[in-house]
Residue, then its C-alpha position, 0 to 999 in steps of 0.5 A: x485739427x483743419x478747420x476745412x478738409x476738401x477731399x477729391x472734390x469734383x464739380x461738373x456741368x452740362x451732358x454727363x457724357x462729355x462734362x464741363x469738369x470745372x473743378x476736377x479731384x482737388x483737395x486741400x486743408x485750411x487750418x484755423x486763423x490760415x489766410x490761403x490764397x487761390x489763383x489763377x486764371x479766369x475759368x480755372x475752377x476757383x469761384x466754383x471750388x468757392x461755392x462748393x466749400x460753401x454749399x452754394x452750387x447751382x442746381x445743375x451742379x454735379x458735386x461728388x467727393x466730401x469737405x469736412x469742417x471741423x472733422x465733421x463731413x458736410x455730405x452727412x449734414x442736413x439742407x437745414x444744418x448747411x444753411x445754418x452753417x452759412x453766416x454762421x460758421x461760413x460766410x461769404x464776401x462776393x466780387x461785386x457788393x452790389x449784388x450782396x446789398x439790396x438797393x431797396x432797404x438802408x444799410x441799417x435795415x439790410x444789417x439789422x435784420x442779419x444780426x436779428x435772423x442769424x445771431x438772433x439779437x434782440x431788437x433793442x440792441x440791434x442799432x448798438x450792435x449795428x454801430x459796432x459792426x460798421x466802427x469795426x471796419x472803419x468806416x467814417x459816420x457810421x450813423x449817417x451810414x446806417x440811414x444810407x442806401x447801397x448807391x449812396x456810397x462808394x465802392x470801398x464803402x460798400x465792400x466795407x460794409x458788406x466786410x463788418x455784416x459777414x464778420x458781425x456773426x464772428x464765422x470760423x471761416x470767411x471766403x472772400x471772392x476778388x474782394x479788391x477787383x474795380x478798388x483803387x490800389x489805396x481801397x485795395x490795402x486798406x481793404x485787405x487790412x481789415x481782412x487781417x484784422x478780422x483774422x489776428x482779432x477773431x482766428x478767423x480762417x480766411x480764403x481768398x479768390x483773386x487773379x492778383x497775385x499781389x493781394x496774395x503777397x501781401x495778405x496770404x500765408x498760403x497759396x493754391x495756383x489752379x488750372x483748369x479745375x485742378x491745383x497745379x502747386x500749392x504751398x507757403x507763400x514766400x517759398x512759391x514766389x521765390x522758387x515755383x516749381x510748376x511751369x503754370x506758376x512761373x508763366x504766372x509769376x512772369x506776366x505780373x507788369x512791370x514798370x520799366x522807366x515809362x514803359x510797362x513790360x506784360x509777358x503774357x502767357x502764350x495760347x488758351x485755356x483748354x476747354x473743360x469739356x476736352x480735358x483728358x487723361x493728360x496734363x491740362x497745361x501741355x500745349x501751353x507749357x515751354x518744357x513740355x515732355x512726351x509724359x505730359x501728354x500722355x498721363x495726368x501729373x501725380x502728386x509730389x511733394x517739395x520739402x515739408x510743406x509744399x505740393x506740386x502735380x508735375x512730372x519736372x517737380x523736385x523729387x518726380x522720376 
């Protein structure tokens, strides 16, 4: 059984006569102890599709279609079941751990009182237990650590410890949100190899957010490629990068710099992402894409599968008549 199934998942804002769709009918599954990675370019609906797995919207979101987890439907649980779910069963990691970690309280307080509220330890055994979280990602002193605030330490420690406060609760599914963005590229690796860690030594489900394509090479089983809300191809990693299908995934593949000799060479994706509030019954990546058909202007691209395991929405995938 997936751990995760979103079903027809739309989220909306603004005038409900001319919606912000920024994330329109998409749906996946994420097995248990998966790493799926979901890219594409900002605006493309994946921080949003994030929040809304995780229940986290902002008010004057419009959310309509179902996520199940495991095989329950979270439309029928209670606001009171959803927020003991969060740190639980789902927990967050967010681009910028500042906005996660008070600058007022020491990291020993702001970890403690997590392991107390939401796994419900027993005081004597919080500093013991707190210690642990921090060895579990390899951070240096983790004592000395315990006594700092949030703007003593760097930003891959930082992010560490935001890392061993989200997997001390043990969640069967962690959404990591551009966890490595602002890291050095040696943070970056040691960051993601926590996260494989996380997952060989807790099956724990990973989702992780990035425009970098790279992070999803080297950490991710699967890849989702969005575009304008929608999931455009999504598939085995391996498969995707060695033979895209979509035009969108290869204009991606396509703009990744590359050094050569003294100079790197960007081949940037021509035009602009459509606004959300225009997107008609067409393909979002018409006007953008260099093989473009009378077709794509006139219907939204239909499912089509690709082998065993890979989907793509375009009407010049393998198979599409």
């Amino acid at each position: 059984m997936s751990l995760i199934e979103v079903v027809d998942v739309s989220v909306a804002f603004g005038d409900p006569e001319s919606p912000a769709r920024a994330v329109a009918g998409v749906s996946l599954s994420l097995q248990p102890g998966e790493i799926l990675g979901i890219a594409g370019e900002s605006g493309s609906g994946k921080t949003t599709l994030c929040s809304a797995i995780a229940r986290s919207l902002p008010a004057a979101a419009r959310f309509s279609g179902d996520i199940l987890f495991e095989g329950r439907s979270m439309n029928a649980m209670s606001t009171r079941e959803i927020r003991r779910m969060r740190g639980r069963d789902i927990a967050m990691v967010l681009q910028n751990p500042m906005t996660s970690l008070d600058p007022l309280f020491t990291i020993g307080n702001q970890l403690g009182e997590m392991l107390q509220l939401r796994a419900g330890i027993p005081r004597r055994e919080v500093r013991k237990r707190s210690l642990e979280a921090l060895t579990s990602v390899h951070l240096t002193s983790p004592e000395t650590r315990l006594g700092q605030y949030p703007h003593e330490l760097s930003g891959g420690m930082r992010q560490r410890i935001l890392i061993a406060m989200t997997s001390a609760m043990s969640p069967k599914l962690l959404l990591a949100d551009e966890p490595t963005t602002a890291l050095d590229a040696t943070i970056q690796e040691e960051i993601l190899v926590l996260f494989r860690e996380i997952r060989d030594r807790r099956g724990t489900s990973i989702v992780i957010i990035t425009h970098d394509l790279g992070v999803i090479r080297r950490i991710c089983d699967r890849i989702a490629i969005m575009y304008a809300g929608r999931i455009v191809e999504e598939g085995p990693v391996e498969d995707i990068f060695s033979a895209p299908q979509h035009p969108y995934t290869r204009a991606l593949l396509a703009s990744i710099p590359v050094l050569d000799g003294t100079e790197v060479t960007l081949k940037p994706i021509p035009g602009q992402v459509p606004k959300l509030t225009e997107l008609g019954n067409s393909c979002a990546f018409a006007d953008r894409c260099p093989d473009v058909m009378d077709v794509c202007r006139q219907l939204q691209p239909t499912e089509f599968t690709v082998g065993e395991k890979r989907r793509v929405f375009c009407w010049q995938a393998e198979g599409a008549s």
